[in-house]
NULODREN-279474 format. One record per atom (N, C-alpha, C, O, CB): residue number from 1; z, y, x; atom name; residue in three letters. Coordinates in pm, whole numbers, plus 50000, padded with zeros to 5 digits. Glycine has a CB too. Layout:
<pts>
PT   seq       Z       Y       X   atom   type
PT   NUM       Z       Y       X     CA    ALA
...
</pts>
This chain:
<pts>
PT   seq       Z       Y       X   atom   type
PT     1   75113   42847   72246      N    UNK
PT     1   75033   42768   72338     CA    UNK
PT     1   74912   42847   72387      C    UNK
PT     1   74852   42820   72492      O    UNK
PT     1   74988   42639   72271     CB    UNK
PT     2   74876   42959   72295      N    UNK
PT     2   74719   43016   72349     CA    UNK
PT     2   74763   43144   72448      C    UNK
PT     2   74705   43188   72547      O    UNK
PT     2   74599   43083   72195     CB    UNK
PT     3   74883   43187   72386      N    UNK
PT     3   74917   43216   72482     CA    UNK
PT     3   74912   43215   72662      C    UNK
PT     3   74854   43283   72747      O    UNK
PT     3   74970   43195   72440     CB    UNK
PT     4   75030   43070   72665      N    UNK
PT     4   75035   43018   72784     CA    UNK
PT     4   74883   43021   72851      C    UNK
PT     4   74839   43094   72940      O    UNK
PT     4   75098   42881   72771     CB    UNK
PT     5   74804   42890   72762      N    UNK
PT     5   74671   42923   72856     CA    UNK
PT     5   74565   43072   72894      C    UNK
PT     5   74465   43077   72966      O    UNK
PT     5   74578   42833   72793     CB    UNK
PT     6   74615   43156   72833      N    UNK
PT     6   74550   43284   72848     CA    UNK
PT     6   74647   43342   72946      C    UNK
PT     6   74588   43415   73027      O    UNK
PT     6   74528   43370   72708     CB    UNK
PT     7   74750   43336   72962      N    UNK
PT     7   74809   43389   73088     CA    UNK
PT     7   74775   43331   73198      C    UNK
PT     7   74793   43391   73304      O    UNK
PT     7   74937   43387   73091     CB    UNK
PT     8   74719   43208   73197      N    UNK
PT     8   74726   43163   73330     CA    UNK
PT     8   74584   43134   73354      C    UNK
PT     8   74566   43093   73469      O    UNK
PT     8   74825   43042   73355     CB    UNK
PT     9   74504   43138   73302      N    UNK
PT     9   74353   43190   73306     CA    UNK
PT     9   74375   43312   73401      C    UNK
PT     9   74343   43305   73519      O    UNK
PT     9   74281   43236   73142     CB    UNK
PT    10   74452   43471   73324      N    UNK
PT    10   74402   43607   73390     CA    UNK
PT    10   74505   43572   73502      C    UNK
PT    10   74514   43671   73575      O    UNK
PT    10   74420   43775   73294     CB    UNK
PT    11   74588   43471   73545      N    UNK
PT    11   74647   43458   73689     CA    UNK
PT    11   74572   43383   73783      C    UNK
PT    11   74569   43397   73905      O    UNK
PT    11   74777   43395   73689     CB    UNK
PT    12   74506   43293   73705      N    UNK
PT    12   74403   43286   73819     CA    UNK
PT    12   74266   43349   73891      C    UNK
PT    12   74218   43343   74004      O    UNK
PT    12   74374   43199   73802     CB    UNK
PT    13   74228   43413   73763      N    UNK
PT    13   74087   43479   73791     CA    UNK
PT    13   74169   43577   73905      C    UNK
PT    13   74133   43577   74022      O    UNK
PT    13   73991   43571   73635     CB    UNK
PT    14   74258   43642   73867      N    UNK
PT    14   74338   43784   73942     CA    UNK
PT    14   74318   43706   74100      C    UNK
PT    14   74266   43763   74196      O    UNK
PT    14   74558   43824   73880     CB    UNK
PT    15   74376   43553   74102      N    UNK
PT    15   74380   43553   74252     CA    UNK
PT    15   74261   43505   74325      C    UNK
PT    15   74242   43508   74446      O    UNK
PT    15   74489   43474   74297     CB    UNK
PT    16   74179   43458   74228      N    UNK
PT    16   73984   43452   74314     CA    UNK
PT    16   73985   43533   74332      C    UNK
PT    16   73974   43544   74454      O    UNK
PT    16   73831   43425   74261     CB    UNK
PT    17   73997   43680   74259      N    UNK
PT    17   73946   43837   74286     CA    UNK
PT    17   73982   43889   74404      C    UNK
PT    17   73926   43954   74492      O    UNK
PT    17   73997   43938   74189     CB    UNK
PT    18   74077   43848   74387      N    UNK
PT    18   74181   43930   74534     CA    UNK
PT    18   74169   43834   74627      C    UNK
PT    18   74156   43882   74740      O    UNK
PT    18   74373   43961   74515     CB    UNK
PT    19   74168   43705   74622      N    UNK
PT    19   74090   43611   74757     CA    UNK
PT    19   73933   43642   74806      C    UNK
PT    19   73871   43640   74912      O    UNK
PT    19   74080   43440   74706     CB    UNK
PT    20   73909   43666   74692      N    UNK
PT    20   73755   43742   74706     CA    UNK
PT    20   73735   43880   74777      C    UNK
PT    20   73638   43894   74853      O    UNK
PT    20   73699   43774   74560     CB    UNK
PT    21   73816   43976   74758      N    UNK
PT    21   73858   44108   74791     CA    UNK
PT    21   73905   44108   74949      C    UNK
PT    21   73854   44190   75025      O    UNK
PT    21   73977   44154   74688     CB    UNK
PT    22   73996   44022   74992      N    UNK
PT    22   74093   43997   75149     CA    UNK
PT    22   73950   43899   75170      C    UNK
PT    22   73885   43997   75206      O    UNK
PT    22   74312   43893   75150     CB    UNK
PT    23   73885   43826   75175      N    UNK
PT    23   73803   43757   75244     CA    UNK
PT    23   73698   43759   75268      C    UNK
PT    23   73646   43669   75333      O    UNK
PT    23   73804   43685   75227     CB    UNK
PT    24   73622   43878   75215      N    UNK
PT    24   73495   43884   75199     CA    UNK
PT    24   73383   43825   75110      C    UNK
PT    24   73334   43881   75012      O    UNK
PT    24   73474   43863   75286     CB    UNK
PT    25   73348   43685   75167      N    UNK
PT    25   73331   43643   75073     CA    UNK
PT    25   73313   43446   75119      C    UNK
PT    25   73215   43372   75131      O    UNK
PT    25   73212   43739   75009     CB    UNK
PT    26   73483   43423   75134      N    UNK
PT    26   73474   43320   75142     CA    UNK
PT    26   73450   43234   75022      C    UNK
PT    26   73472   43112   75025      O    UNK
PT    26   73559   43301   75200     CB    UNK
PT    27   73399   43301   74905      N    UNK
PT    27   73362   43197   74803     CA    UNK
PT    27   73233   43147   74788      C    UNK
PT    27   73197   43054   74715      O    UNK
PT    27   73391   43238   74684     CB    UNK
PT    28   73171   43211   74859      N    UNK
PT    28   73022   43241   74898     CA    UNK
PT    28   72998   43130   75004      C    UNK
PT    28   73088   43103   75084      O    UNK
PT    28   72995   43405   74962     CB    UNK
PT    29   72900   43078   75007      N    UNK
PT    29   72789   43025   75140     CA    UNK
PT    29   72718   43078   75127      C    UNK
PT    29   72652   43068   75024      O    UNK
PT    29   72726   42903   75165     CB    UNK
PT    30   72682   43180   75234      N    UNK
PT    30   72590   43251   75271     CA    UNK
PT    30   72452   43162   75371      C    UNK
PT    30   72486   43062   75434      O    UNK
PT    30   72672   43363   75344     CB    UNK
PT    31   72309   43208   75375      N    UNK
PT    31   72254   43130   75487     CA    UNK
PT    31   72132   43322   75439      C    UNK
PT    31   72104   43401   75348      O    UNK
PT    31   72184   42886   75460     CB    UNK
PT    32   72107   43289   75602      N    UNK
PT    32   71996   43397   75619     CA    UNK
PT    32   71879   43347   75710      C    UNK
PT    32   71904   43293   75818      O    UNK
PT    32   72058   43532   75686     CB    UNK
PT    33   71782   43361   75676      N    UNK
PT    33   71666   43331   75769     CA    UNK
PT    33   71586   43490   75785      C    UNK
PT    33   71558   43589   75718      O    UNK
PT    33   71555   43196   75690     CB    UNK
PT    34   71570   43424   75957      N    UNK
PT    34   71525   43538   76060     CA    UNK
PT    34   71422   43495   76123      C    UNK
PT    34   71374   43381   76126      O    UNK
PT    34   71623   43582   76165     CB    UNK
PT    35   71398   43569   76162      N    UNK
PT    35   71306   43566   76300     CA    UNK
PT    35   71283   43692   76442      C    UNK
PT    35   71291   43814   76437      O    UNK
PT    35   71164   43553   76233     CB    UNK
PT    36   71253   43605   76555      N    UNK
PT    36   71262   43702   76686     CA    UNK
PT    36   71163   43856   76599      C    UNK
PT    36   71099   43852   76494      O    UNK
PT    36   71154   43603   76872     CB    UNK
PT    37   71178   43930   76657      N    UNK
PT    37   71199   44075   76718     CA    UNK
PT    37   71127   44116   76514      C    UNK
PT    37   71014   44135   76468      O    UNK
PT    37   71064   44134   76930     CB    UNK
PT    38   71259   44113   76456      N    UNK
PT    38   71222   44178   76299     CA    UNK
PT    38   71366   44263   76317      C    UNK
PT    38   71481   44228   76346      O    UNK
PT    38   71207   44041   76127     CB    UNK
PT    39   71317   44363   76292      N    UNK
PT    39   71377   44477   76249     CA    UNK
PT    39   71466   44492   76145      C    UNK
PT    39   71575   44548   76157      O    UNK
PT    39   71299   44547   76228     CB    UNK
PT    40   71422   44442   76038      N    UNK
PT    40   71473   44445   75890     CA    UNK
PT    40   71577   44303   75932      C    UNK
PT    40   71698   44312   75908      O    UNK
PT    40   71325   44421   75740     CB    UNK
PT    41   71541   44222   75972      N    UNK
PT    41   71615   44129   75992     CA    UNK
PT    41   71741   44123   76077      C    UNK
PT    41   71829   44044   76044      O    UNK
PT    41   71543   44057   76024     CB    UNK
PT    42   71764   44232   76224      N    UNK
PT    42   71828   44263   76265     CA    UNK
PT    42   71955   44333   76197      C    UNK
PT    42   72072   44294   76191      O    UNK
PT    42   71767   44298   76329     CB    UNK
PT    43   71892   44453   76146      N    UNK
PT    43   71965   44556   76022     CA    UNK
PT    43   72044   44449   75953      C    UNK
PT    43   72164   44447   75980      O    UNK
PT    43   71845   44645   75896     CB    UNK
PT    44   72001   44364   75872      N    UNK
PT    44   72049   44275   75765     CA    UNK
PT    44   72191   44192   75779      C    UNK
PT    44   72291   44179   75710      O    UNK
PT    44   71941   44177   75747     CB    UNK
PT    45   72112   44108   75996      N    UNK
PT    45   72226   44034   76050     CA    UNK
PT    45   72385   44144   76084      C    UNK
PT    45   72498   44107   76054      O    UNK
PT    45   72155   43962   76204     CB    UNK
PT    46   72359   44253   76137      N    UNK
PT    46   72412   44362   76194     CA    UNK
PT    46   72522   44385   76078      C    UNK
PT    46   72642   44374   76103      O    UNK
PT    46   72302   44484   76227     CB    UNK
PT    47   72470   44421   75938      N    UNK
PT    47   72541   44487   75841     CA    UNK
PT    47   72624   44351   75789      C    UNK
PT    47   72733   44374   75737      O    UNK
PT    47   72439   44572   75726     CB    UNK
PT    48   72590   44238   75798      N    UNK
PT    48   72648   44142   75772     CA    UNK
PT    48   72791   44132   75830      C    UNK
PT    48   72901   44127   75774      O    UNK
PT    48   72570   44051   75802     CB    UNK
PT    49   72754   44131   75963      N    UNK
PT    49   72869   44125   76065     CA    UNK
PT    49   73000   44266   76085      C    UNK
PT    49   73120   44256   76109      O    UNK
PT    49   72778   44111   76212     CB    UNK
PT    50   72917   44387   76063      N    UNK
PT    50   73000   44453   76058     CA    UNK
PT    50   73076   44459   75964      C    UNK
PT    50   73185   44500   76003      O    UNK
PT    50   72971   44530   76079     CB    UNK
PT    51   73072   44437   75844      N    UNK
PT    51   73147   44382   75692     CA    UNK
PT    51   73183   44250   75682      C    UNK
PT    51   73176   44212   75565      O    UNK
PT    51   73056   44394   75564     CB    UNK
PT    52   73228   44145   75778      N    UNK
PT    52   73309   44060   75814     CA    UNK
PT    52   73247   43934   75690      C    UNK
PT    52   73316   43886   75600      O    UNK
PT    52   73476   44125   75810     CB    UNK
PT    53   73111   43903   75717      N    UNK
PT    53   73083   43862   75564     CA    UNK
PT    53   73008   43734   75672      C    UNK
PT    53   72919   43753   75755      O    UNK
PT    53   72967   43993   75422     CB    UNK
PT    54   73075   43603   75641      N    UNK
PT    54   73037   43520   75759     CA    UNK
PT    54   72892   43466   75675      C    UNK
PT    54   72853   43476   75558      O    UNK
PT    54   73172   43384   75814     CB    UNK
PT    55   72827   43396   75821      N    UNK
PT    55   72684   43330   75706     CA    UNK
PT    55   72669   43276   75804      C    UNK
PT    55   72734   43289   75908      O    UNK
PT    55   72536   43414   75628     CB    UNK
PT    56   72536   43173   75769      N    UNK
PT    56   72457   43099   75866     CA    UNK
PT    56   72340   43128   75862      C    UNK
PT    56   72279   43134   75755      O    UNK
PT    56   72460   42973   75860     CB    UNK
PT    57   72274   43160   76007      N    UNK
PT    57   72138   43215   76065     CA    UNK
PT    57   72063   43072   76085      C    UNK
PT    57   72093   42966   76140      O    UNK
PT    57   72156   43314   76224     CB    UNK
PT    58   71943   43122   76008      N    UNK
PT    58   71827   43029   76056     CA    UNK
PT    58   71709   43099   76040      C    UNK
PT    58   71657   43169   75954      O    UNK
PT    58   71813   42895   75980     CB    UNK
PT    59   71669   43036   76212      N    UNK
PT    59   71559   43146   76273     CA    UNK
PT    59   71431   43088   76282      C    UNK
PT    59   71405   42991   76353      O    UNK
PT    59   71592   43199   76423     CB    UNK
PT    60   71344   43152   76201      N    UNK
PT    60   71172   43041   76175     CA    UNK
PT    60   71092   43074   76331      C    UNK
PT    60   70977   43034   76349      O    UNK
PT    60   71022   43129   75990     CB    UNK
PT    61   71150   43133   76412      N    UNK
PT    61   71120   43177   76519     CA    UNK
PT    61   71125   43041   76597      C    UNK
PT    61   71028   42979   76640      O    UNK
PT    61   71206   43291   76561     CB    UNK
PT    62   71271   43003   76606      N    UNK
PT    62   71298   42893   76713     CA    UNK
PT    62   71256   42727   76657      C    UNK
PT    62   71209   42634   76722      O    UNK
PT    62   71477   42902   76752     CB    UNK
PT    63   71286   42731   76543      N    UNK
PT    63   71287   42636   76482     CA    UNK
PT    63   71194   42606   76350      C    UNK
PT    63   71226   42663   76246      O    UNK
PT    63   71401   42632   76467     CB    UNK
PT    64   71086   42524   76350      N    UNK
PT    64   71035   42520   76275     CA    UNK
PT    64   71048   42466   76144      C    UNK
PT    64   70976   42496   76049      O    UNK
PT    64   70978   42502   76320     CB    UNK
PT    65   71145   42383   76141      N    UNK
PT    65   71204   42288   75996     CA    UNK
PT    65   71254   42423   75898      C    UNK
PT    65   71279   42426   75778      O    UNK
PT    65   71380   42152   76042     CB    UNK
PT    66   71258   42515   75984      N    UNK
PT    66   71353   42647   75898     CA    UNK
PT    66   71226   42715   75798      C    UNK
PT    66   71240   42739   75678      O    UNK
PT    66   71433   42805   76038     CB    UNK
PT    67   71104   42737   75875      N    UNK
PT    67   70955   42770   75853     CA    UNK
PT    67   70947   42695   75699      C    UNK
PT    67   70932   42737   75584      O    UNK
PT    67   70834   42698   75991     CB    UNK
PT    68   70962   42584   75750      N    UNK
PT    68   70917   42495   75673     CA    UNK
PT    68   70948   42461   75550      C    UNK
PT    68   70867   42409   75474      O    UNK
PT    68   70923   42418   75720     CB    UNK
PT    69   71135   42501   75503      N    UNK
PT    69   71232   42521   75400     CA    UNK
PT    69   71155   42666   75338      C    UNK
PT    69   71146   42674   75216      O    UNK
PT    69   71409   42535   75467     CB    UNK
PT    70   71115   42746   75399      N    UNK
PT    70   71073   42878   75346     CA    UNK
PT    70   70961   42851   75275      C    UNK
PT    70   70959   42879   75155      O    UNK
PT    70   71047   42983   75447     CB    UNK
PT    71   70851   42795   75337      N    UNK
PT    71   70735   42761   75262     CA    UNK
PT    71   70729   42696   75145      C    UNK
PT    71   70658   42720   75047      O    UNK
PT    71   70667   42702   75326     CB    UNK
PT    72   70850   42564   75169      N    UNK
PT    72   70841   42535   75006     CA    UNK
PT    72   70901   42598   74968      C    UNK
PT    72   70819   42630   74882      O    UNK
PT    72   70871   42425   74940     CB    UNK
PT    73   70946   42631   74955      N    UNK
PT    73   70988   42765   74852     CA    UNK
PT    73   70908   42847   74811      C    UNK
PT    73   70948   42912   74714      O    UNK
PT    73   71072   42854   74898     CB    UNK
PT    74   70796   42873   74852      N    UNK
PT    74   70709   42992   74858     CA    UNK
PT    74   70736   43114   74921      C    UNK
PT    74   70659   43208   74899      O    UNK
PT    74   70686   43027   74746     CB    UNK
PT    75   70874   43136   75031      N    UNK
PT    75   70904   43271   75081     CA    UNK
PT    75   70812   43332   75171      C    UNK
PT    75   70811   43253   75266      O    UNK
PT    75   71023   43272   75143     CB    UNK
PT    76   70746   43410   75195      N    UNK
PT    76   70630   43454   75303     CA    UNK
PT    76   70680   43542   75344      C    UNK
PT    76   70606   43616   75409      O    UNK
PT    76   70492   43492   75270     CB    UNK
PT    77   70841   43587   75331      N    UNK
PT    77   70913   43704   75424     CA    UNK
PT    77   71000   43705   75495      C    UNK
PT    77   71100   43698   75424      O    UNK
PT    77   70953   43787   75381     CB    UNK
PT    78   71025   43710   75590      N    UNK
PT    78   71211   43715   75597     CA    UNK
PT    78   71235   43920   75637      C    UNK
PT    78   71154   44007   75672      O    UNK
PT    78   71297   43564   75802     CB    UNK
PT    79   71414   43923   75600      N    UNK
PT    79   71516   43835   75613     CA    UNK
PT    79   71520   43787   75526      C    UNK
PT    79   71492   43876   75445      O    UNK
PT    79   71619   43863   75640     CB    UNK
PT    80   71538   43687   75465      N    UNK
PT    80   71535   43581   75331     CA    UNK
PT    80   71696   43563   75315      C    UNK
PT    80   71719   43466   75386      O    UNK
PT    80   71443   43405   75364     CB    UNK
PT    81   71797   43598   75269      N    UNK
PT    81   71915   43562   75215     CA    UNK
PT    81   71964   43461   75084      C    UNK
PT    81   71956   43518   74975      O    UNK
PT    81   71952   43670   75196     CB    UNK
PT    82   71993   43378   75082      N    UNK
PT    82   72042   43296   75014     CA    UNK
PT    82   72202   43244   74990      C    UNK
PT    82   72266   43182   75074      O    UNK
PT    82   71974   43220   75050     CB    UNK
PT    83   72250   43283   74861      N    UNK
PT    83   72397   43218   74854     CA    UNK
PT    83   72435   43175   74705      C    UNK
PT    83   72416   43238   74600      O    UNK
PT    83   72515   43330   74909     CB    UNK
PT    84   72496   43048   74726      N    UNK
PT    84   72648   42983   74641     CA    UNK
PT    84   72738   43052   74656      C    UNK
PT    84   72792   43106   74753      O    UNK
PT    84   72712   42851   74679     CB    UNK
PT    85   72762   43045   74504      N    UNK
PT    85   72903   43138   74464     CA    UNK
PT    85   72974   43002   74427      C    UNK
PT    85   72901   42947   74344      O    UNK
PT    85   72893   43278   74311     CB    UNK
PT    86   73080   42926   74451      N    UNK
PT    86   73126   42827   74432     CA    UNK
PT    86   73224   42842   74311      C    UNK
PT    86   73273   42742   74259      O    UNK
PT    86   73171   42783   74546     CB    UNK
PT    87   73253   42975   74265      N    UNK
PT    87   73363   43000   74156     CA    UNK
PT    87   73315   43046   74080      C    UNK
PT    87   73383   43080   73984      O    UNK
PT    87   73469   43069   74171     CB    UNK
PT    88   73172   43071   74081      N    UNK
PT    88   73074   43045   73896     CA    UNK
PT    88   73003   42974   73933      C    UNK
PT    88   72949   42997   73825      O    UNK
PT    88   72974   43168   73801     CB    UNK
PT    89   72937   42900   73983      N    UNK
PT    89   72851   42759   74024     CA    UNK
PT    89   72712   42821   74022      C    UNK
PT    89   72619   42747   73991      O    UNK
PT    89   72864   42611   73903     CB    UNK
PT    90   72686   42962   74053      N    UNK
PT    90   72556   43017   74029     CA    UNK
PT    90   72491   43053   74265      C    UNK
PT    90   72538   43034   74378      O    UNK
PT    90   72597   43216   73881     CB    UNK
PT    91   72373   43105   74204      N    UNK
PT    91   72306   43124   74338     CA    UNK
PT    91   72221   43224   74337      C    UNK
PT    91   72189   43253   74222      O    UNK
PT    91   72236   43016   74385     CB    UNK
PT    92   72175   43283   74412      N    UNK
PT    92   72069   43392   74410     CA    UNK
PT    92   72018   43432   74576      C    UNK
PT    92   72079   43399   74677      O    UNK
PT    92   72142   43535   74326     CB    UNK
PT    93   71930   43487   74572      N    UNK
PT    93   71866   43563   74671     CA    UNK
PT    93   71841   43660   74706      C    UNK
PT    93   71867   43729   74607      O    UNK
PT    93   71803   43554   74684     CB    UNK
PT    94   71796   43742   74803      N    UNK
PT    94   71727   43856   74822     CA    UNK
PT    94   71619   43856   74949      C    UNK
PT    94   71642   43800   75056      O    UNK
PT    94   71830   43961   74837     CB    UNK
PT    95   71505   43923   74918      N    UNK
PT    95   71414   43949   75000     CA    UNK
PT    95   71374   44075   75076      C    UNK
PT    95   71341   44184   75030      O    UNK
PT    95   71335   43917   74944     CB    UNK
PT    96   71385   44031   75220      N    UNK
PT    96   71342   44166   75299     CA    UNK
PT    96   71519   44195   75283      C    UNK
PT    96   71590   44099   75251      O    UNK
PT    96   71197   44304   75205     CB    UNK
PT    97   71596   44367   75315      N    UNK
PT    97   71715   44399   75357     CA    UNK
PT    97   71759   44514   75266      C    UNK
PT    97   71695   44619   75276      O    UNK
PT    97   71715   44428   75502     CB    UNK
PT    98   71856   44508   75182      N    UNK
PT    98   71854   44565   75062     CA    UNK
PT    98   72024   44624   75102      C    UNK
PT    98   72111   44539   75082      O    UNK
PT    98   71816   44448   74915     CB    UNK
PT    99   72064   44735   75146      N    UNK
PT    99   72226   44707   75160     CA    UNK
PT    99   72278   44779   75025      C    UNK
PT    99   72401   44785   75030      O    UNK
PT    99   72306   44784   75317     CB    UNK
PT   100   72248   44812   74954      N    UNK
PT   100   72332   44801   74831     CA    UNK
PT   100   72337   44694   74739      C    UNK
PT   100   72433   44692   74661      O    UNK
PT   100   72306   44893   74759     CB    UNK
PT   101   72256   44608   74733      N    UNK
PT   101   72281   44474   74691     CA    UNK
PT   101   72279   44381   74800      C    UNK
PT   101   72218   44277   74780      O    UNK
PT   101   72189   44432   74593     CB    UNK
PT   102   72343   44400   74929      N    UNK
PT   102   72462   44326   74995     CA    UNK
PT   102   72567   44365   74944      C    UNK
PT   102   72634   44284   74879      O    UNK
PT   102   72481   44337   75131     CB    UNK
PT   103   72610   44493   74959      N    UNK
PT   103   72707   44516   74909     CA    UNK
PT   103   72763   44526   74776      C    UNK
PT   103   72880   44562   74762      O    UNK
PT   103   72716   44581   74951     CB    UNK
PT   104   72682   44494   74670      N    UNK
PT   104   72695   44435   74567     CA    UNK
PT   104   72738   44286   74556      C    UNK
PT   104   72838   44238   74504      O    UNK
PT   104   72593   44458   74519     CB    UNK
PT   105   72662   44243   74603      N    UNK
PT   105   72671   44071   74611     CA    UNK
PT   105   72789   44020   74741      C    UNK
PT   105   72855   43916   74750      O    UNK
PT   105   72484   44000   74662     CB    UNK
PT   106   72783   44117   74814      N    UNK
PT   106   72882   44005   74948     CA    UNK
PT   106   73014   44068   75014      C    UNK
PT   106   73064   44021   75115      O    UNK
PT   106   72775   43972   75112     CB    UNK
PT   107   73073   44200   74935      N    UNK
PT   107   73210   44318   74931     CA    UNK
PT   107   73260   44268   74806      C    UNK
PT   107   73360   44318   74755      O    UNK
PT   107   73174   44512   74922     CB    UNK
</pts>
């Protein structure tokens, strides 16, 4: 019996991995906050897109409710990245544009 359930444990993790691997990171909700003419923020959106890694933009530029999610929080920077991993129930961030921990976190 411990068997069975240990085989089919490493058959499933195998196919998050590899759904994880072909999709980027559809296990992920991604959200990024921007703003008009940031640099670092551009870089961030840019590298996102070219690595097929979908997200949602919110810009403290256009919209102020976005400002406003940042502040409570205490963020005083962007690009501000935020994501759910839905297949360990965990979350994390990054501040300002870091591409080896994008590509740590979202390849």
């Amino acid at each position: 019996m411990f068997y069975n359930i240990s085989l089919i444990w490493l058959i499933i993790r195998s196919f998050f991995h590899l759904y994880k691997q072909k999709g980027g990171n559809k296990l992920k909700k991604i959200t990024i906050y921007i703003r008009d003419n940031c640099i670092h923020c551009h870089h961030a959106k840019s590298w996102l897109t070219e690595n097929s890694v979908n997200f949602e933009e919110k810009n403290i530029s256009s919209n102020k409710e976005y400002l406003e999610e940042l502040e409570t929080q205490k963020i005083n920077g962007v690009p501000y990245t935020i994501w759910t991993d839905d297949t360990t129930n965990t979350n994390g961030a990054i501040l300002g544009f870091n591409p080896m921990r994008f590509k740590k976190e979202f390849t």
